[in-house]
TITOR-849072 format. One record per residue: x, z, y of N, C-alpha, C, CB in turn. Coordinates in nm, 3 decimals, padded with zeros to 5 digits. Each point is the difference from the previous one (the first is absolute). Glycine has a CB too. Example, Ala and Ser with C-alpha at 12.3 -4.5 7.8 and 13.67 -1.06 7.14 Angstrom:
! TITOR-849072
<node n_c1="01.319" n_c3="00.780" n_c2="-00.569" ca_c1="-00.089" ca_c3="00.000" ca_c2="00.119" c_c1="00.090" c_c3="00.000" c_c2="00.120" cb_c1="-00.189" cb_c3="00.125" cb_c2="-00.117"/>
<node n_c1="00.154" n_c3="-00.197" n_c2="00.222" ca_c1="00.082" ca_c3="00.006" ca_c2="00.119" c_c1="-00.077" c_c3="00.073" c_c2="00.109" cb_c1="00.118" cb_c3="-00.215" cb_c2="-00.063"/>
//
This chain:
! TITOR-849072
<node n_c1="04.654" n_c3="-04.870" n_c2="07.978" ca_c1="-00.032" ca_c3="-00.082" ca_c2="-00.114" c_c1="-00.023" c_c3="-00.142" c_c2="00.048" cb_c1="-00.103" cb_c3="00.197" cb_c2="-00.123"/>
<node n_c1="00.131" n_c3="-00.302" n_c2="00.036" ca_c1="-00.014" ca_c3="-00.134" ca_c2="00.017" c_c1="-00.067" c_c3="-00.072" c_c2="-00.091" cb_c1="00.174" cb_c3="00.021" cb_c2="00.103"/>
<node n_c1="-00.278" n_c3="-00.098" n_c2="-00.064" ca_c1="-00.041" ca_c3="-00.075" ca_c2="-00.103" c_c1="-00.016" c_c3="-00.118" c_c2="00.017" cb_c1="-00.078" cb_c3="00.154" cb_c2="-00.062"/>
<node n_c1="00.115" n_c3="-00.183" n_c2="-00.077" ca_c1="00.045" ca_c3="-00.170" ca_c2="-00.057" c_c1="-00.102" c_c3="-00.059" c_c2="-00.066" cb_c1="00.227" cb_c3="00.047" cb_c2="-00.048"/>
<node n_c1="-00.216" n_c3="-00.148" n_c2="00.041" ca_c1="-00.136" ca_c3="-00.111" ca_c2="-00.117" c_c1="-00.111" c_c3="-00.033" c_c2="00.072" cb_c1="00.024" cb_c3="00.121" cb_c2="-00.224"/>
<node n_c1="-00.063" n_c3="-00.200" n_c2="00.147" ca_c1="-00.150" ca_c3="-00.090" ca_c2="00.062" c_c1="-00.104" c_c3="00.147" c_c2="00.105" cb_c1="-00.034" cb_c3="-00.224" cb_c2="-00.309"/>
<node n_c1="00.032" n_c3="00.303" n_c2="00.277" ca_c1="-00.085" ca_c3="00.111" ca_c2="00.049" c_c1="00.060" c_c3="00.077" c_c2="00.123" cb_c1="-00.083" cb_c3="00.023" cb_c2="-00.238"/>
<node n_c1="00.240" n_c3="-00.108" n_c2="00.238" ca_c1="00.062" ca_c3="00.101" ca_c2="00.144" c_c1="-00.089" c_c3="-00.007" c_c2="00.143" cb_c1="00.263" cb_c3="-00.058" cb_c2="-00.089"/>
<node n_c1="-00.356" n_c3="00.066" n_c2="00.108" ca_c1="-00.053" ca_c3="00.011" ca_c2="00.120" c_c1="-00.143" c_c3="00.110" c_c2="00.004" cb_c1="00.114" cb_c3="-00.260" cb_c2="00.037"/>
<node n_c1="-00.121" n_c3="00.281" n_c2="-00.159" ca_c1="-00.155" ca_c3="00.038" ca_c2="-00.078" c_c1="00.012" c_c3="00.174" c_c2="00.043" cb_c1="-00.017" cb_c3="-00.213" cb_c2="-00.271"/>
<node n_c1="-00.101" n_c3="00.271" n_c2="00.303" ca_c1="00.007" ca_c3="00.130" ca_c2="00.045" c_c1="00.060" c_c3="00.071" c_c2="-00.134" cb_c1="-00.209" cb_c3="-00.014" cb_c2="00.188"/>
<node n_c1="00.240" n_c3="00.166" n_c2="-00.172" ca_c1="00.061" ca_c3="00.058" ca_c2="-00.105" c_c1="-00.035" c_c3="00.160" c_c2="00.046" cb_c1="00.203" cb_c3="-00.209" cb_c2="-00.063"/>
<node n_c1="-00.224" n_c3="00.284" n_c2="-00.018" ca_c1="-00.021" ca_c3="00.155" ca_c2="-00.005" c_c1="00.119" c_c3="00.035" c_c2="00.052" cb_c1="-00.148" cb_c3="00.038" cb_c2="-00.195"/>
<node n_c1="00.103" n_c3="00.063" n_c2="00.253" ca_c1="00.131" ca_c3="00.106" ca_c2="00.048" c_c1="00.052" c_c3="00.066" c_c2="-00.075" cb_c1="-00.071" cb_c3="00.031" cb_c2="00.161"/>
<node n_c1="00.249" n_c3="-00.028" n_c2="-00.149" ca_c1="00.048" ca_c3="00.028" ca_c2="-00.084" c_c1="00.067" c_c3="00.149" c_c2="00.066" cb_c1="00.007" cb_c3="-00.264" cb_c2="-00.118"/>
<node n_c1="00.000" n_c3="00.372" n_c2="00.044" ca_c1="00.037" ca_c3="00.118" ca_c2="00.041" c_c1="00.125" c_c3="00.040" c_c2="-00.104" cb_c1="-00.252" cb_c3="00.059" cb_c2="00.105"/>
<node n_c1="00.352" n_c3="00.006" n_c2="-00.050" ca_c1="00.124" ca_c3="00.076" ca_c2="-00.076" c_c1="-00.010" c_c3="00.138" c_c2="00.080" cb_c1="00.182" cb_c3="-00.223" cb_c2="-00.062"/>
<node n_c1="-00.270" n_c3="00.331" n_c2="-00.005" ca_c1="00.001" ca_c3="00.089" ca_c2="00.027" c_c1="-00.110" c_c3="00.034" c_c2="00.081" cb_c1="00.206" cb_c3="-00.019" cb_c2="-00.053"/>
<node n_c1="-00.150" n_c3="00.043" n_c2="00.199" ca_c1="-00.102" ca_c3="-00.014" ca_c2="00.116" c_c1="00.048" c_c3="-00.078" c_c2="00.079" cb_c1="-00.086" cb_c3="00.192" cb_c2="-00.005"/>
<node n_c1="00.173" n_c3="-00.297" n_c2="-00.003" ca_c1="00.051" ca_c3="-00.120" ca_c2="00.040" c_c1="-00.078" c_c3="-00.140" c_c2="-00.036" cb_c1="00.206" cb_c3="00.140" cb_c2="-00.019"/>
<node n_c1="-00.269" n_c3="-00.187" n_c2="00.106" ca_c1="-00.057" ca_c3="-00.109" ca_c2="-00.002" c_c1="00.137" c_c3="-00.102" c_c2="00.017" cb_c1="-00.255" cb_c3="00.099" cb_c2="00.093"/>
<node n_c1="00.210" n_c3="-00.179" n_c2="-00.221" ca_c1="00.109" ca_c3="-00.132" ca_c2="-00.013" c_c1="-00.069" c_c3="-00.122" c_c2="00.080" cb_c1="00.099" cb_c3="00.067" cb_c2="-00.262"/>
<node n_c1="00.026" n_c3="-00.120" n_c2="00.355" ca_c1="-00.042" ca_c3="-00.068" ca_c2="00.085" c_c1="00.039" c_c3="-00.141" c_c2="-00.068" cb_c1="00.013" cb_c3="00.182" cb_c2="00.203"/>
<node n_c1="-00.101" n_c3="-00.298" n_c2="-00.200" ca_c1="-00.031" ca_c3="-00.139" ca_c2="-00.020" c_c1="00.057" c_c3="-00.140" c_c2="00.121" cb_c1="-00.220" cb_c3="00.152" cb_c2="-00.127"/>
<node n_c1="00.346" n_c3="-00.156" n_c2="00.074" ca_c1="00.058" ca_c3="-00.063" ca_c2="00.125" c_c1="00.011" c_c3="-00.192" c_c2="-00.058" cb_c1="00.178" cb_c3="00.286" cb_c2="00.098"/>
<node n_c1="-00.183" n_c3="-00.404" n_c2="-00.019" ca_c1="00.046" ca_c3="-00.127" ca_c2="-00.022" c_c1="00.154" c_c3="-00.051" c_c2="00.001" cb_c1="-00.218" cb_c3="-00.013" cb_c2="00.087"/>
<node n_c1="00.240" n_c3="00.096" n_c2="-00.079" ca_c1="00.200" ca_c3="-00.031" ca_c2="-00.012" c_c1="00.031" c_c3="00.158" c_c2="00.021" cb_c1="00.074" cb_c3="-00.287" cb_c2="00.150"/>
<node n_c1="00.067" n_c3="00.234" n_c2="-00.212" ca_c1="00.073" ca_c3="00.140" ca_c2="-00.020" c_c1="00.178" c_c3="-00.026" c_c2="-00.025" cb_c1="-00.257" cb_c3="00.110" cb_c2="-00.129"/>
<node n_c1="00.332" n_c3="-00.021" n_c2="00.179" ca_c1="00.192" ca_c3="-00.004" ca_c2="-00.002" c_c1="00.003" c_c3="00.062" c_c2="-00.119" cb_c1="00.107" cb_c3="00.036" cb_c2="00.252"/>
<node n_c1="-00.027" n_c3="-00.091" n_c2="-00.367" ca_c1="00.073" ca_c3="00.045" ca_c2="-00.122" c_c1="00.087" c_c3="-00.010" c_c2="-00.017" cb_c1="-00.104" cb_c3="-00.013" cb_c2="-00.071"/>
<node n_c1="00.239" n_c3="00.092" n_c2="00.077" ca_c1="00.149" ca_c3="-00.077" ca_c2="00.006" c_c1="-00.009" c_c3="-00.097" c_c2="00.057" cb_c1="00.077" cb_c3="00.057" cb_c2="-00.174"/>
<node n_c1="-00.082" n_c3="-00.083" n_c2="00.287" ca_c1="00.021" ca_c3="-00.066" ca_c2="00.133" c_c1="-00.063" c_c3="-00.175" c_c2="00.004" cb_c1="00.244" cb_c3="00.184" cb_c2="00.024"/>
<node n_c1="-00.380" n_c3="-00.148" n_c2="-00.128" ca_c1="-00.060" ca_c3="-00.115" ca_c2="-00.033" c_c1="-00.171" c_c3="-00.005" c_c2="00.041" cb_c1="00.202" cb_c3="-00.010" cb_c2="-00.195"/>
<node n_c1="-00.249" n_c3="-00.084" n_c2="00.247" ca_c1="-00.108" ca_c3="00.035" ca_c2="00.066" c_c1="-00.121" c_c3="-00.072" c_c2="-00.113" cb_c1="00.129" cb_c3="00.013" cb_c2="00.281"/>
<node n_c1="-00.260" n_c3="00.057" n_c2="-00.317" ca_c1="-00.015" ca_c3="00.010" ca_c2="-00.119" c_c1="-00.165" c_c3="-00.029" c_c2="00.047" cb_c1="00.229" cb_c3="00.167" cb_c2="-00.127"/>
<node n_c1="-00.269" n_c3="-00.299" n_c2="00.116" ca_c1="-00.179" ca_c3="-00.031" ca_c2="00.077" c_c1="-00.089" c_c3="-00.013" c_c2="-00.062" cb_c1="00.052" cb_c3="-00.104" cb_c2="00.136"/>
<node n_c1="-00.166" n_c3="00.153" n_c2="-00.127" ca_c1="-00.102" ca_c3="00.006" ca_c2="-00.072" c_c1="-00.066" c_c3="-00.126" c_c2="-00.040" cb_c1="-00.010" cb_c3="00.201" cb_c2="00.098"/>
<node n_c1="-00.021" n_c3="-00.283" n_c2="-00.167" ca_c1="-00.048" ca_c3="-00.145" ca_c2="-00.045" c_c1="-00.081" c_c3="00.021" c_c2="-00.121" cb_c1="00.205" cb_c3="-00.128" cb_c2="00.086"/>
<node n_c1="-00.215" n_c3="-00.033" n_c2="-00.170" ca_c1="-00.041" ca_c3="-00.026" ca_c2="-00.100" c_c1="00.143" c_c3="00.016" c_c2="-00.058" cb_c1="-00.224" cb_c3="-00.137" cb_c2="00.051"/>
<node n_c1="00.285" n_c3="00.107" n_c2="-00.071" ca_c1="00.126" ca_c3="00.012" ca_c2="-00.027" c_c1="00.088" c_c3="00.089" c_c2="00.051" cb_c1="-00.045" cb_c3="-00.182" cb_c2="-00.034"/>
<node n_c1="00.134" n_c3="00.261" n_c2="-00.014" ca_c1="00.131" ca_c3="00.071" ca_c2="00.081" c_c1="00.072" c_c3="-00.081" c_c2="00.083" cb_c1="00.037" cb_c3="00.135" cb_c2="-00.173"/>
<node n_c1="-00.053" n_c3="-00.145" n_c2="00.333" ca_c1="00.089" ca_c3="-00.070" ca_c2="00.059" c_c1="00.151" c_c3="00.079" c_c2="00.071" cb_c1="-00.238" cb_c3="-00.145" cb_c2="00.027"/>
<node n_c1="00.280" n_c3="00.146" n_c2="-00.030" ca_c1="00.150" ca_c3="00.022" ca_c2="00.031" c_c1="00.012" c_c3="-00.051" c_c2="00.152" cb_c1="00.095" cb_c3="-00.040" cb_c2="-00.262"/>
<node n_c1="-00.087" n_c3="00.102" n_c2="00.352" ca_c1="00.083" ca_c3="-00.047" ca_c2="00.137" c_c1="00.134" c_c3="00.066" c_c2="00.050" cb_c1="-00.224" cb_c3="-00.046" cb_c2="00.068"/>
<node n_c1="00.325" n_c3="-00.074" n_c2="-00.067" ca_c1="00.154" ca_c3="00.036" ca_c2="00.011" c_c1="00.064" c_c3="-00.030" c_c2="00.163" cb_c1="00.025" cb_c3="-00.076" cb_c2="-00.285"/>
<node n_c1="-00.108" n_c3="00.063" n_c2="00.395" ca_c1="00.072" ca_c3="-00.082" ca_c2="00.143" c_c1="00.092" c_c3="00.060" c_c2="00.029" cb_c1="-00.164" cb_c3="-00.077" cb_c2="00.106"/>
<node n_c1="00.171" n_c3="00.225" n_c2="-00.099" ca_c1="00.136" ca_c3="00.083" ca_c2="00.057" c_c1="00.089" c_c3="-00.016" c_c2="-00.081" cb_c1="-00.095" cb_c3="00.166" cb_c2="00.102"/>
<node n_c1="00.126" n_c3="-00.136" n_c2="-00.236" ca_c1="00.081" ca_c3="-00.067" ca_c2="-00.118" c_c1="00.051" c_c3="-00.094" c_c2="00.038" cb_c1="-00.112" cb_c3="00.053" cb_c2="-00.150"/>
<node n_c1="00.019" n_c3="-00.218" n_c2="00.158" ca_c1="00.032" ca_c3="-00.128" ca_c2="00.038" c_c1="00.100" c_c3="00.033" c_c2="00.141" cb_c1="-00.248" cb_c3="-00.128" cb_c2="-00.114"/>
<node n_c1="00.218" n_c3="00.180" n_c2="00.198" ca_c1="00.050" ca_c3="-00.047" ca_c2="00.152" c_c1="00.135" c_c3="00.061" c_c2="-00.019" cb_c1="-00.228" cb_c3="00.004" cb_c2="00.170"/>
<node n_c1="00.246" n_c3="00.167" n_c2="-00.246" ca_c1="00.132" ca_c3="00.004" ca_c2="-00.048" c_c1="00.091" c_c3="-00.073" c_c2="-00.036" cb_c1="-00.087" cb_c3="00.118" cb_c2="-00.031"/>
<node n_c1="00.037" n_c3="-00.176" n_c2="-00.093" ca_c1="00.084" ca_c3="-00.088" ca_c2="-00.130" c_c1="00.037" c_c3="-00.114" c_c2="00.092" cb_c1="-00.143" cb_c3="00.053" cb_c2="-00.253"/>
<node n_c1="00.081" n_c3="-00.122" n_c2="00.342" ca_c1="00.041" ca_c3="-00.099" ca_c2="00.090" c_c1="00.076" c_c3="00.065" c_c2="00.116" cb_c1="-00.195" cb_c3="-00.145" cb_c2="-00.067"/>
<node n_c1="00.207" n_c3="00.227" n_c2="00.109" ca_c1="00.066" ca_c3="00.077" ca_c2="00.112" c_c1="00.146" c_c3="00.005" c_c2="-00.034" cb_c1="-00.206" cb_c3="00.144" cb_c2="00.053"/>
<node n_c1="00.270" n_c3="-00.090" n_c2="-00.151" ca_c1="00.045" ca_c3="00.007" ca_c2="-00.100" c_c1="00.093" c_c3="-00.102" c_c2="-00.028" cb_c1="-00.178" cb_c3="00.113" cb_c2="-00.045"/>
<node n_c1="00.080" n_c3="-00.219" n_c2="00.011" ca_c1="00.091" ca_c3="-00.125" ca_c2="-00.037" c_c1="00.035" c_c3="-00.041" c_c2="00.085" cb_c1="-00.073" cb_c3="-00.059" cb_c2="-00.149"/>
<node n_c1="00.015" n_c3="00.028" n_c2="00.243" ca_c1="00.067" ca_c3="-00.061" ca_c2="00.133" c_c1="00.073" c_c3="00.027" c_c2="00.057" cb_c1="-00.116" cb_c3="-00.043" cb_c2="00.026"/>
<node n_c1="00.148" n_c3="00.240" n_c2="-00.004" ca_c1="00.083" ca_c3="00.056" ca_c2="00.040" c_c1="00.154" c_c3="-00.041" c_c2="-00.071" cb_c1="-00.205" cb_c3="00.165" cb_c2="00.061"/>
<node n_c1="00.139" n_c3="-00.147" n_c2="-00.173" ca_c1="00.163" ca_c3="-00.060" ca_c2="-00.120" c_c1="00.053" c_c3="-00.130" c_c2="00.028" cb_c1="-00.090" cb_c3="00.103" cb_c2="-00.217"/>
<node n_c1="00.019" n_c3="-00.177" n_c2="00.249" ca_c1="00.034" ca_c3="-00.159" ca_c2="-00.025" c_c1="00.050" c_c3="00.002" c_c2="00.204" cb_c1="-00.246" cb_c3="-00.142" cb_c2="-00.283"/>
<node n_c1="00.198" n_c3="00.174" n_c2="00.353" ca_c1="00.069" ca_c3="00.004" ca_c2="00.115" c_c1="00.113" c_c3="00.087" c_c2="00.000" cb_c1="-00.192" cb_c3="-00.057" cb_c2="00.098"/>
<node n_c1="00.209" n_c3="00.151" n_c2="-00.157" ca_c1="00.149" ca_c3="00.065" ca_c2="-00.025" c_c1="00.085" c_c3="-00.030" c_c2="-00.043" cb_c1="-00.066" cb_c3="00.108" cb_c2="-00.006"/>
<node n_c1="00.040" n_c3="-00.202" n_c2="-00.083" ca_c1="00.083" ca_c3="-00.093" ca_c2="-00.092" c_c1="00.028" c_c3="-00.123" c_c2="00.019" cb_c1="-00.072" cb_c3="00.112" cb_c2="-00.125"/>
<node n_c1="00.026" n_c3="-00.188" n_c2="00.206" ca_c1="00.046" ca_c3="-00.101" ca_c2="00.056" c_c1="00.039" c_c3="-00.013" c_c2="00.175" cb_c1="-00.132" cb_c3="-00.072" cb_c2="-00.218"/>
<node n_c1="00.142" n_c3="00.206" n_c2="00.211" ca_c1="00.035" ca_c3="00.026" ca_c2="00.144" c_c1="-00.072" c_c3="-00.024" c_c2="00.127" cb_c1="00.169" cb_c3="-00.033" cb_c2="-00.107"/>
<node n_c1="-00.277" n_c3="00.006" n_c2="00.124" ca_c1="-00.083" ca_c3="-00.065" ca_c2="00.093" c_c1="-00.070" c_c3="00.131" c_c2="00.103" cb_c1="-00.049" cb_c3="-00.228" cb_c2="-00.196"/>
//
């Protein structure tokens, strides 16, 4: 579980599914998106980024022959 909003840092009851204690984590992977606990939902993308630039560069040096 993750929690968001002004209170994301604030203690919280334990949460159980079953006899499974639900664990309280500060980030988390969702479809390959990294997902941080804040006042706000923050979003962190670096592996994404270093792709999408990997990528391009690879193209643009293939393509102009270099």
């Amino acid at each position: 579980m993750l929690k968001v909003g002004p209170m994301h840092q604030s203690e919280v009851k334990k949460l159980t599914r079953g006899d499974t204690e639900v664990e309280w984590v500060t980030d988390l992977r969702y479809l390959g998106v990294h997902l941080i606990s804040a006042k706000m939902l923050t979003v962190n993308m670096p592996m994404q980024t270093r792709k999408f630039y990997a990528a391009s560069n690879n193209s643009i040096l293939h393509n102009t022959g270099l």
